[in-house]
C-alpha positions in Angstrom: -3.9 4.8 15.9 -6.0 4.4 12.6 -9.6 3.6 12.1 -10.6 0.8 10.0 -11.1 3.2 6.7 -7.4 3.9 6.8 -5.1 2.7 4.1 -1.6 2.7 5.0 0.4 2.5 1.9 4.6 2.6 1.7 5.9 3.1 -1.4 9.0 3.7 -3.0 9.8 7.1 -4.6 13.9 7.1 -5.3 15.5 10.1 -6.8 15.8 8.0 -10.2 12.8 5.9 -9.6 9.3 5.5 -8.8 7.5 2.7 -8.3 4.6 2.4 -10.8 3.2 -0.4 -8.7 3.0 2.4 -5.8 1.7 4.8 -7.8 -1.2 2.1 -9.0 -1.8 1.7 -5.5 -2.2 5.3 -4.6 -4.7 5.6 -7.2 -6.9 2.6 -6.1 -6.9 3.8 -2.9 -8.0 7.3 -3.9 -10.4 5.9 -5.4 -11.9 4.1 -3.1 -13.8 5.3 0.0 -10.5 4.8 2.7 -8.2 7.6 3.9 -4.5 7.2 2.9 -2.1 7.5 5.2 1.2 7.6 2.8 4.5 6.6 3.7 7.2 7.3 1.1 10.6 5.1 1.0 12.9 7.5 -0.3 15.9 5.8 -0.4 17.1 1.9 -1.3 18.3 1.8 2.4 14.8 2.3 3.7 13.4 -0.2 0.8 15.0 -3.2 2.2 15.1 -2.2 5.7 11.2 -2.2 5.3 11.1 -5.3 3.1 13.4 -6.9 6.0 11.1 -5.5 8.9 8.0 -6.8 7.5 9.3 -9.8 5.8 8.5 -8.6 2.7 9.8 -8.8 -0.9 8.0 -6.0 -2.7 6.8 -2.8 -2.5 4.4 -1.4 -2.6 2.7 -2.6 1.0 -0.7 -1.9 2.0 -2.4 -2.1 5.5 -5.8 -1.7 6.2 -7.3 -2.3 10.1 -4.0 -3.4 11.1 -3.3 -6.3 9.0 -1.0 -6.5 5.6 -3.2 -6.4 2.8 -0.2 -7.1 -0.2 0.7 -4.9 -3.1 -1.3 -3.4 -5.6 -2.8 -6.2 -7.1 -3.3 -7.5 -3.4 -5.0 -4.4 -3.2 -7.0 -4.6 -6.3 -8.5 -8.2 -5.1 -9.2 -6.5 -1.9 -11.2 -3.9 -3.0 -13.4 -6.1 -5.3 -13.7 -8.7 -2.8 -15.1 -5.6 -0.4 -17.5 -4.4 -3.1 -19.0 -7.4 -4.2 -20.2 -8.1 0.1 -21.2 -4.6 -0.1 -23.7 -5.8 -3.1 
């Protein structure tokens, strides 16, 4: 189980693609004060089989104290929201 400054991101890294969404995300969480716990969807089976687990269209996907947070820009929100209560 993760604590509550655990980011669990999956992205998708193909052999012919990655996701610059993902990568956004990865960054954003690096930068921030949460540990990432990264789960890489390597192939387009384990895309949608993710996307269809989760009810999901996109990736990437972020969770944070057990609940979805988004994609990156759900993310991005996220961590502003976080920063400005922290003010």
């Amino acid at each position: 189980m993760t604590d509550d400054r655990t980011a669990i991101l999956y992205r998708m890294v193909l052999p012919d693609h990655e996701c610059p969404f993902g990568v956004h995300a990865r960054e954003l969480i690096e930068q921030s004060d949460y540990e990432l716990d990264e789960h890489i969807l390597a192939t387009r089976d384990e895309v949608e089989a993710f996307k269809a687990e989760h009810s999901v269209d996109t990736t990437p996907q972020l969770f944070i104290a057990g609940k979805r947070i988004g994609g990156s820009s759900d993310l991005e929100h996220f961590l502003e929201e976080e920063s400005s209560k922290a003010s």
